[in-house]
C-alpha positions, 0 to 999 in steps of 0.5 A: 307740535311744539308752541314755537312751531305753532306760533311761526306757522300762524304768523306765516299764514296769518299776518296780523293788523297789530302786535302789542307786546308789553314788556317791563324790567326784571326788576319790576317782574321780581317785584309782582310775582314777591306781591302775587305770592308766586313761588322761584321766579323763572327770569330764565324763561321770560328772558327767553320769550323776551328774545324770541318774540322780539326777533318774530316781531316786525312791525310791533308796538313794545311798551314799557309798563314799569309802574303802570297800572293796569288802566294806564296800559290799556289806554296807552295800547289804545292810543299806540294802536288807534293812533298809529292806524288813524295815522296810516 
């Protein structure tokens, strides 16, 4: 079964209390994968996960982490995903 076909037949069965999809520009990615040593980046294939989560995404919180580190994402998941279900 293809990863698509997987994750469709969970979401249909499961739906899930919160989605979190943290996305950050080309730039930025070009950029981590230059410092981490990571051979040809595959912009193709991140463009595509880009376009296909978003469009089975509904009810997501997209954040941003152009030049976050990494505790300054994990505080803002928190308060976007505490806060929103404090607030319902």
């Amino acid at each position: 079964m293809e990863p698509l076909s997987v994750m469709k037949l969970l979401l249909s069965k499961y739906s899930p209390d919160a989605v979190v999809i943290l996305n950050t520009s080309d730039d930025a990615l070009r950029k981590r994968w230059g410092s981490r040593g990571y051979g040809d980046p595959q912009l193709r294939y991140v463009r595509l996960q880009r376009m296909v989560l978003m469009s089975m995404i509904n009810n997501g919180v997209i954040i941003n982490t152009d030049g976050l580190s990494v505790v300054d994402e994990v505080r803002l998941i928190m308060a976007k995903v505490i806060g929103d279900h404090v607030s319902s």
